[in-house]
mmCIF file as gemmi writes it, N, C-alpha and C atoms, coordinates in Angstrom:
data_model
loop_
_atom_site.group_PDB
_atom_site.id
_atom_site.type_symbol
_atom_site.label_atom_id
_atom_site.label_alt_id
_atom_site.label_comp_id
_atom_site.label_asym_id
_atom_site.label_entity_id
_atom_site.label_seq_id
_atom_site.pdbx_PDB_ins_code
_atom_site.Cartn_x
_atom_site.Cartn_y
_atom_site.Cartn_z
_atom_site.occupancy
_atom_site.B_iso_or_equiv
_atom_site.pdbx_formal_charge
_atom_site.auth_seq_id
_atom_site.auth_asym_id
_atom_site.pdbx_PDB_model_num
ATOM 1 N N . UNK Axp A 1 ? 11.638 102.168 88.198 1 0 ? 1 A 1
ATOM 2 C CA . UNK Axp A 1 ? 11.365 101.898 86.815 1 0 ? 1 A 1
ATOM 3 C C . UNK Axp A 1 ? 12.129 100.636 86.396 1 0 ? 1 A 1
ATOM 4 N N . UNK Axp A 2 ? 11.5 99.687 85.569 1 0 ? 2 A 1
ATOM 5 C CA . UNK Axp A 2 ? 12.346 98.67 85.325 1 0 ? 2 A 1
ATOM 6 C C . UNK Axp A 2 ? 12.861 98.733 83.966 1 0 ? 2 A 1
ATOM 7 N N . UNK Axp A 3 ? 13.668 97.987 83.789 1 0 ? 3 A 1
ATOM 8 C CA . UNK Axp A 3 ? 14.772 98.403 82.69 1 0 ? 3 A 1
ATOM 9 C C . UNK Axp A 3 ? 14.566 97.386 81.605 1 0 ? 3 A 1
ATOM 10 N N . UNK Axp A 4 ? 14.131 97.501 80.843 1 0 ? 4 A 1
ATOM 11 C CA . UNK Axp A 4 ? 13.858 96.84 79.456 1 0 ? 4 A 1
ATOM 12 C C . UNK Axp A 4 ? 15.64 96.904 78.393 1 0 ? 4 A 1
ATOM 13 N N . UNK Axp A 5 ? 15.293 95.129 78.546 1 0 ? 5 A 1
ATOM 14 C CA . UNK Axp A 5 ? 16.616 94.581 77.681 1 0 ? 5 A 1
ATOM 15 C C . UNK Axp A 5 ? 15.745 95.231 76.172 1 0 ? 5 A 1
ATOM 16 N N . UNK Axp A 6 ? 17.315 95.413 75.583 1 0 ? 6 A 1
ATOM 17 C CA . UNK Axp A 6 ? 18.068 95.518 73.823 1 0 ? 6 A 1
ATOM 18 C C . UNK Axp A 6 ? 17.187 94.585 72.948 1 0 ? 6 A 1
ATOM 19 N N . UNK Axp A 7 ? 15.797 94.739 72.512 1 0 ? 7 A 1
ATOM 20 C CA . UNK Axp A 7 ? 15.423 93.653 71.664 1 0 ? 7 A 1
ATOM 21 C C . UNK Axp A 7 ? 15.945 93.351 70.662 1 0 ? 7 A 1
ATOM 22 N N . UNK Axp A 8 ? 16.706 94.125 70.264 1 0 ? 8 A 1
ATOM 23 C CA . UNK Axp A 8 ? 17.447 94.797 69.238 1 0 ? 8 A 1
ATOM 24 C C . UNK Axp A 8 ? 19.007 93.495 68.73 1 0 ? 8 A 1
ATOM 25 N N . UNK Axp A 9 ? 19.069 92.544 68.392 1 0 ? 9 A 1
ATOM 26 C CA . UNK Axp A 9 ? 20.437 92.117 68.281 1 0 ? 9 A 1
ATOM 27 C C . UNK Axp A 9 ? 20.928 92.249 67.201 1 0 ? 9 A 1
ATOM 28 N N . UNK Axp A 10 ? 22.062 93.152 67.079 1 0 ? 10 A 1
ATOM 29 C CA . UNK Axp A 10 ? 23.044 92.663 65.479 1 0 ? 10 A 1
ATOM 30 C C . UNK Axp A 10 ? 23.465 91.468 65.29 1 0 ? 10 A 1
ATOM 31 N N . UNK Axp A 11 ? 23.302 91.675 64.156 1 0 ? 11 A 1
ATOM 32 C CA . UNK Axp A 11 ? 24.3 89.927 63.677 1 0 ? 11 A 1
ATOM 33 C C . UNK Axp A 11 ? 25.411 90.553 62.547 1 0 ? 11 A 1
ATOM 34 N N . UNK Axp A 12 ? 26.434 90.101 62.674 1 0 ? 12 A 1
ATOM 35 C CA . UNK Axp A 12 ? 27.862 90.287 61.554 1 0 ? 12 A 1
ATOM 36 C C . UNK Axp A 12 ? 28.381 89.547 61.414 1 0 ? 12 A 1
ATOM 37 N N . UNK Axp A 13 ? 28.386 88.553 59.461 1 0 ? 13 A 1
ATOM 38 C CA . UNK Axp A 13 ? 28.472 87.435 59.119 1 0 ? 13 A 1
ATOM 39 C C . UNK Axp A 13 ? 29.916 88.027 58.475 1 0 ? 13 A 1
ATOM 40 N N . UNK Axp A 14 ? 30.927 87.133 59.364 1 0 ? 14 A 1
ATOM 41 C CA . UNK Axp A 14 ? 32.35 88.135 59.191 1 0 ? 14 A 1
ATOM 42 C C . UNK Axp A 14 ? 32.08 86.218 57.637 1 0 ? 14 A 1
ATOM 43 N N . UNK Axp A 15 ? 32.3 85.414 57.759 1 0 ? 15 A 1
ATOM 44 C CA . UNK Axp A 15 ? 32.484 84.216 56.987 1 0 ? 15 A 1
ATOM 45 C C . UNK Axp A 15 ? 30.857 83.789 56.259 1 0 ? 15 A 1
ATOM 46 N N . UNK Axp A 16 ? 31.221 83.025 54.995 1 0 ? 16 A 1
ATOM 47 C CA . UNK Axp A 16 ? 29.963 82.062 54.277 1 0 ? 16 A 1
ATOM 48 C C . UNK Axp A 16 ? 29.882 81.021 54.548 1 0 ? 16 A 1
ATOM 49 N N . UNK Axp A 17 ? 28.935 80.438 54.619 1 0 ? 17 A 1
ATOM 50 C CA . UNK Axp A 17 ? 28.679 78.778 55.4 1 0 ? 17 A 1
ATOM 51 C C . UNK Axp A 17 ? 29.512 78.245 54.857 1 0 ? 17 A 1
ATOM 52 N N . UNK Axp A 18 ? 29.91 78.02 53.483 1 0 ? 18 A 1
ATOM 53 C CA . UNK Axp A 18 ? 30.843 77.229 52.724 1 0 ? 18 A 1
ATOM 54 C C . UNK Axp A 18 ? 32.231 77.601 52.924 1 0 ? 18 A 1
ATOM 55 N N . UNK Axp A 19 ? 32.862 78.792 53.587 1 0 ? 19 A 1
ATOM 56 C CA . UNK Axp A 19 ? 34.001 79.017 54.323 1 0 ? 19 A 1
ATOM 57 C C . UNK Axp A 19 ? 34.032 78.274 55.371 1 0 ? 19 A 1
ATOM 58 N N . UNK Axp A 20 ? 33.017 78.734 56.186 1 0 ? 20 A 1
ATOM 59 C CA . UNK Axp A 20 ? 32.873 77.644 57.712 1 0 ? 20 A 1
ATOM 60 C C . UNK Axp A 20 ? 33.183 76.186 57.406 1 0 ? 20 A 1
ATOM 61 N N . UNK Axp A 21 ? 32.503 75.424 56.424 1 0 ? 21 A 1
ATOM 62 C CA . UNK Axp A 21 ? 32.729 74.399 56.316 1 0 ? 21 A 1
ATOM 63 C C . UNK Axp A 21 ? 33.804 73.883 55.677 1 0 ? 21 A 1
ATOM 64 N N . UNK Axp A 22 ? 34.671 74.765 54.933 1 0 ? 22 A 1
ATOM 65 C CA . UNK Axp A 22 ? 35.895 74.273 54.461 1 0 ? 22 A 1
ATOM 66 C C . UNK Axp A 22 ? 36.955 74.307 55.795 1 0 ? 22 A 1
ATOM 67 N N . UNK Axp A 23 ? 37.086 75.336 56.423 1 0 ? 23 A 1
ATOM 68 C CA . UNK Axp A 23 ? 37.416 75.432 57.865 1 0 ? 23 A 1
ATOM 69 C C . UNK Axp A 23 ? 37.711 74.496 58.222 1 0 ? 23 A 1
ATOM 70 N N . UNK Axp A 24 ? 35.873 73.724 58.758 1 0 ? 24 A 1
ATOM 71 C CA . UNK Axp A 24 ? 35.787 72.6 59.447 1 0 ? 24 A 1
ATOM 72 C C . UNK Axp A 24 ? 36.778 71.362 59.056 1 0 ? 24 A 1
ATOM 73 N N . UNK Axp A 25 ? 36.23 71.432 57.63 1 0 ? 25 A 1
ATOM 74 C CA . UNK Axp A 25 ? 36.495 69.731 56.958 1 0 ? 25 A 1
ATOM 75 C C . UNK Axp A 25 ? 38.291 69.78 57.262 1 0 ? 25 A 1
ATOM 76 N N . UNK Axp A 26 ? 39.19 71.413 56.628 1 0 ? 26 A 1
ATOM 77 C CA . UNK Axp A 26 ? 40.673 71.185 56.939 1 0 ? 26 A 1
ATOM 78 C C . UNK Axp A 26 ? 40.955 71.077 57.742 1 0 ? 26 A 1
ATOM 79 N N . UNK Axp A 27 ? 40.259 71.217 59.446 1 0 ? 27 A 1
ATOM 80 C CA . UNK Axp A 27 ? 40.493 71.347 60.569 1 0 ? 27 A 1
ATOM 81 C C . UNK Axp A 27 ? 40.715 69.862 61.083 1 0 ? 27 A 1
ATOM 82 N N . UNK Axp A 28 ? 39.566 69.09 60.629 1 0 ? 28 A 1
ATOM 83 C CA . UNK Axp A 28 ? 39.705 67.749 60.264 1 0 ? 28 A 1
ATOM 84 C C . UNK Axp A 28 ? 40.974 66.895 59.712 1 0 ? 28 A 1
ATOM 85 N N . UNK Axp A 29 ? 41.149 67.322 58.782 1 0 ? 29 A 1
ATOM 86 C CA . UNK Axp A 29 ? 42.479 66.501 57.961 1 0 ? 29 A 1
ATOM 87 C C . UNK Axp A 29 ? 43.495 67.105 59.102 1 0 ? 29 A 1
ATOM 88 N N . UNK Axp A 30 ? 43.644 68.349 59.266 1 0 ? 30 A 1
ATOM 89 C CA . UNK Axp A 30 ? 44.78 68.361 60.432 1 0 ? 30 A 1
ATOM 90 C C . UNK Axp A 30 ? 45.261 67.303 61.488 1 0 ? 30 A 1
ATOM 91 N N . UNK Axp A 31 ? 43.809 67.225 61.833 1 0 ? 31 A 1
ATOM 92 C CA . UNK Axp A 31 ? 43.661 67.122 63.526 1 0 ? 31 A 1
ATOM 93 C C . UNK Axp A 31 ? 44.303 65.033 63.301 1 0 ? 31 A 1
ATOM 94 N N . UNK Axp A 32 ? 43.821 64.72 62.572 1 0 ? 32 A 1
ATOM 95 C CA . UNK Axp A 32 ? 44.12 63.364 61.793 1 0 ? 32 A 1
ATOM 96 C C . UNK Axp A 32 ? 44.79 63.113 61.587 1 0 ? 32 A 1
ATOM 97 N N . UNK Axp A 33 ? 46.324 63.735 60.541 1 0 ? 33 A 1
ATOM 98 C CA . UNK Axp A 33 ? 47.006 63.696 59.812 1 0 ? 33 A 1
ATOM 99 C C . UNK Axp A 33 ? 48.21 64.017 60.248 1 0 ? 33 A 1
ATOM 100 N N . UNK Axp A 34 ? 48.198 65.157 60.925 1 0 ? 34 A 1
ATOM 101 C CA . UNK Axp A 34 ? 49.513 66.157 62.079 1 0 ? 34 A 1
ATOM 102 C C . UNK Axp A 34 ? 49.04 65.842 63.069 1 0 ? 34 A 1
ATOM 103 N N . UNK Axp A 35 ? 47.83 66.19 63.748 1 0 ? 35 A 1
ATOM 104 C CA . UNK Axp A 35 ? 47.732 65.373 65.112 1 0 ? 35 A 1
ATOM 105 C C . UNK Axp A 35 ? 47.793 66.902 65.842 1 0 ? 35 A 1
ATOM 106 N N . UNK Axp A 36 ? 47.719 66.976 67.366 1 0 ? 36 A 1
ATOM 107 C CA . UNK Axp A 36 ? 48.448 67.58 68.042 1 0 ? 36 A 1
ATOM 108 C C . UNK Axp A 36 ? 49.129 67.492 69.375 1 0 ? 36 A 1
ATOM 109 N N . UNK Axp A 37 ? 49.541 67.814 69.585 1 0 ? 37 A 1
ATOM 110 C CA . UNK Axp A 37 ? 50.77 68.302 71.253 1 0 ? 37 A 1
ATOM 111 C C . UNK Axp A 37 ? 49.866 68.279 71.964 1 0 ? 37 A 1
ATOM 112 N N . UNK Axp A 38 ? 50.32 66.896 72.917 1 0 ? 38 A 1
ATOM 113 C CA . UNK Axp A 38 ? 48.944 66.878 74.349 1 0 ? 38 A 1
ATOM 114 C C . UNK Axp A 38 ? 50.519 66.586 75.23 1 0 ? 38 A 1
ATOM 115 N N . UNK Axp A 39 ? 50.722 67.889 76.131 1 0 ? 39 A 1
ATOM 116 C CA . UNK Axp A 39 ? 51.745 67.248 76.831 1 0 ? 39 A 1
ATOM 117 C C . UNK Axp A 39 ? 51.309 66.192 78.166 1 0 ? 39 A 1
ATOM 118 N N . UNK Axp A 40 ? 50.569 66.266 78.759 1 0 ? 40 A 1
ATOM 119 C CA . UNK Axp A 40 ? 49.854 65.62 80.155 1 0 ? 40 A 1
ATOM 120 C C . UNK Axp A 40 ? 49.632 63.967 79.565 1 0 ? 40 A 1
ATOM 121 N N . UNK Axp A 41 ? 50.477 63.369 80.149 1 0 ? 41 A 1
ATOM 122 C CA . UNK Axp A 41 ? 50.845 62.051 79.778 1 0 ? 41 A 1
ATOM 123 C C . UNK Axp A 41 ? 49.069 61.597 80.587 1 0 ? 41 A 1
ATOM 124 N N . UNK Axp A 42 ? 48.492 61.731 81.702 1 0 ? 42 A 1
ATOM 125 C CA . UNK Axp A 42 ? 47.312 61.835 81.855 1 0 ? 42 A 1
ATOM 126 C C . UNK Axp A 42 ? 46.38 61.936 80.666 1 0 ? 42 A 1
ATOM 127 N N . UNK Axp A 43 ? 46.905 63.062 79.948 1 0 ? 43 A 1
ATOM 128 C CA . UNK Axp A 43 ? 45.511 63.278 78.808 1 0 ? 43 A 1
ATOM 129 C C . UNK Axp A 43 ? 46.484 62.471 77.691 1 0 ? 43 A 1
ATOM 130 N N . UNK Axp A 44 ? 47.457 62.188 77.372 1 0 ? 44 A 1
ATOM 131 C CA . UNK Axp A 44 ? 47.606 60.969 76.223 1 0 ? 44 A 1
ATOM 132 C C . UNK Axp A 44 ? 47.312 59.856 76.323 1 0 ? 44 A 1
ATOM 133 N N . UNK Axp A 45 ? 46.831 59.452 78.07 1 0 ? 45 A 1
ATOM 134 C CA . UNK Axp A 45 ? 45.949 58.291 77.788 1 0 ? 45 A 1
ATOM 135 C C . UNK Axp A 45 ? 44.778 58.054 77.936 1 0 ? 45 A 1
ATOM 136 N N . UNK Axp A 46 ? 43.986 59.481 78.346 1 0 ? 46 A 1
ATOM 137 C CA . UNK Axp A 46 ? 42.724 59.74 78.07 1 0 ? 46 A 1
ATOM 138 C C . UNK Axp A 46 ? 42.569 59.524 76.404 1 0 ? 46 A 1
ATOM 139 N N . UNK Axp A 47 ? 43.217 59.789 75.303 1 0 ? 47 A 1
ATOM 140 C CA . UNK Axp A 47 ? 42.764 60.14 74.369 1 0 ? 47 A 1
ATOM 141 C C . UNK Axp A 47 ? 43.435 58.514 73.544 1 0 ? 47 A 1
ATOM 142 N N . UNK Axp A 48 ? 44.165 57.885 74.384 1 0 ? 48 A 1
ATOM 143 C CA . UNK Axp A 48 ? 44.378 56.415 73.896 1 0 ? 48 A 1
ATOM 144 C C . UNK Axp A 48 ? 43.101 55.623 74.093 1 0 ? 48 A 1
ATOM 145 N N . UNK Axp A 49 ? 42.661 55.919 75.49 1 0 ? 49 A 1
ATOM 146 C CA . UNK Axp A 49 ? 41.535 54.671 75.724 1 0 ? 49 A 1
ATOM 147 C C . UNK Axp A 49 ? 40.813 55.179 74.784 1 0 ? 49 A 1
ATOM 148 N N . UNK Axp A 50 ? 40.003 56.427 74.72 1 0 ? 50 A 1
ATOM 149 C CA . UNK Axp A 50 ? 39.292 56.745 73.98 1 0 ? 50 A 1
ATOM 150 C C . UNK Axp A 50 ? 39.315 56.647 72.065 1 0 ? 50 A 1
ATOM 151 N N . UNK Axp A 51 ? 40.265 56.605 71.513 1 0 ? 51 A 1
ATOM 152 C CA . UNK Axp A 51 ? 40.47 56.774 70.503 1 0 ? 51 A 1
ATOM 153 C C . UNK Axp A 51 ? 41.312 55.738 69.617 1 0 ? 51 A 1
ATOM 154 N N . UNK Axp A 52 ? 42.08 54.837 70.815 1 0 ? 52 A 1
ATOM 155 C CA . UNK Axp A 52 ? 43.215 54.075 70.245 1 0 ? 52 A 1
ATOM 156 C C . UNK Axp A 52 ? 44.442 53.93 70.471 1 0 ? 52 A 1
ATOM 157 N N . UNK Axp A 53 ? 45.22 53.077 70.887 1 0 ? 53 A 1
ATOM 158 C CA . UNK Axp A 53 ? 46.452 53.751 70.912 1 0 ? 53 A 1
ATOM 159 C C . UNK Axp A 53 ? 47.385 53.515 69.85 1 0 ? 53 A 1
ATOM 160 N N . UNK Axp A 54 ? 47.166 53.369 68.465 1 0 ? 54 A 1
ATOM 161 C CA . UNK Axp A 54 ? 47.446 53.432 67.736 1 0 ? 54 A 1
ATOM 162 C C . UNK Axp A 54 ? 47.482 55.182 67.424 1 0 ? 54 A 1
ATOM 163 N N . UNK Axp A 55 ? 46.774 55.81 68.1 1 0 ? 55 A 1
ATOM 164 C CA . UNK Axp A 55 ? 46.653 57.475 67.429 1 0 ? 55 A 1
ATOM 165 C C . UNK Axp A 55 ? 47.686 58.57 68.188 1 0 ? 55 A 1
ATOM 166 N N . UNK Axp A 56 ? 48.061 57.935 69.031 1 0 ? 56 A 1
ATOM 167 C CA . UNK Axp A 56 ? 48.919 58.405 70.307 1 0 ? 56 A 1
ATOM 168 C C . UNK Axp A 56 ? 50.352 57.935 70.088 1 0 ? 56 A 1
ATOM 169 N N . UNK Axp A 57 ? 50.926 58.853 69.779 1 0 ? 57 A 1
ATOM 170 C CA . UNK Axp A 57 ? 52.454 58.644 70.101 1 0 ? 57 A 1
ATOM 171 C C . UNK Axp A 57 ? 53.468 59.439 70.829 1 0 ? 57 A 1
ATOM 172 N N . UNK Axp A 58 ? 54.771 60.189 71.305 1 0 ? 58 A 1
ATOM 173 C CA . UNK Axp A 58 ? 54.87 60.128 72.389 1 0 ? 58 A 1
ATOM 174 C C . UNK Axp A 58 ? 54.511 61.484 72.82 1 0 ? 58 A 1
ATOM 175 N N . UNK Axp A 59 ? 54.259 62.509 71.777 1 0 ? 59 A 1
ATOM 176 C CA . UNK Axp A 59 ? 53.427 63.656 72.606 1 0 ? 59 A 1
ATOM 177 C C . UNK Axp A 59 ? 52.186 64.166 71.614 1 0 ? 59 A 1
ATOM 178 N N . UNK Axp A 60 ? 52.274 63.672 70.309 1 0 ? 60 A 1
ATOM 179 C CA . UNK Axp A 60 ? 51.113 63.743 69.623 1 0 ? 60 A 1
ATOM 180 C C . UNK Axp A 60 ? 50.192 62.929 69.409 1 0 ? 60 A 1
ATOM 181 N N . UNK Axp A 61 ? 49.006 63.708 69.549 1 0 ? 61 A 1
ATOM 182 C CA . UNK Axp A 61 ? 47.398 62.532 69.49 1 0 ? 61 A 1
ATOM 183 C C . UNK Axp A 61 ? 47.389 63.141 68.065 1 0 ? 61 A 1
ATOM 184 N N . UNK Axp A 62 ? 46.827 61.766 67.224 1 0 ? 62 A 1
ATOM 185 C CA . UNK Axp A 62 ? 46.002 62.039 65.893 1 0 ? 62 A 1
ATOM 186 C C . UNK Axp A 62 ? 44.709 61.841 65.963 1 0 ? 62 A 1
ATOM 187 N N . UNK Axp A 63 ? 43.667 62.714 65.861 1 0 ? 63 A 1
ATOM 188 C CA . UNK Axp A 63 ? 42.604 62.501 66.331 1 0 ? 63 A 1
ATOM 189 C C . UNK Axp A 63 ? 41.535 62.328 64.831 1 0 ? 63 A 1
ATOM 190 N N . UNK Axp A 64 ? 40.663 60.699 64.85 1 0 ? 64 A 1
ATOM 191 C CA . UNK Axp A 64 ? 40.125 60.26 64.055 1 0 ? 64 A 1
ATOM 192 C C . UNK Axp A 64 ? 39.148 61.548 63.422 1 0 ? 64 A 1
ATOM 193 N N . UNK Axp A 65 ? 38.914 61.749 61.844 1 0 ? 65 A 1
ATOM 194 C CA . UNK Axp A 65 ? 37.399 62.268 62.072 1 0 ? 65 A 1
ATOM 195 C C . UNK Axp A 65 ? 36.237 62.394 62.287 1 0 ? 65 A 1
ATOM 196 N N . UNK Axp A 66 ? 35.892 60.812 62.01 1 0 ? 66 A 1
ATOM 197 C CA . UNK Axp A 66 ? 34.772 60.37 62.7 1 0 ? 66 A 1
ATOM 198 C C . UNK Axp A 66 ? 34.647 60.588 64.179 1 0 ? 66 A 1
């Protein structure tokens, strides 16, 4: 006998789009502003070529939002 998948899916909207997107946008100013902890001197200059090295300093990347 073959076994027939769950057509059935729940969905549970734990957040409102306009939560999600406030999320996003502060996640943004963070990521920009504070930056974060990239210890792998490897990935701080992955994220120099890529981004600048103006955004990179000696263990935090500030990462543009654009």
């Amino acid at each position: 006998m073959e076994k027939k998948e769950n057509l059935i899916k729940p969905r549970l909207t734990v957040l409102k789009d306009d939560q999600i997107e406030k999320i996003h946008a502060d996640s943004l100013k963070i990521l920009s502003s504070i930056g974060v902890r990239v210890d792998s001197e490897k990935g701080r200059q992955i994220f120099a070529k890529a981004i600048g090295s103006k955004a990179v300093g000696d263990d935090i990347v500030r990462i543009p939002a654009e």
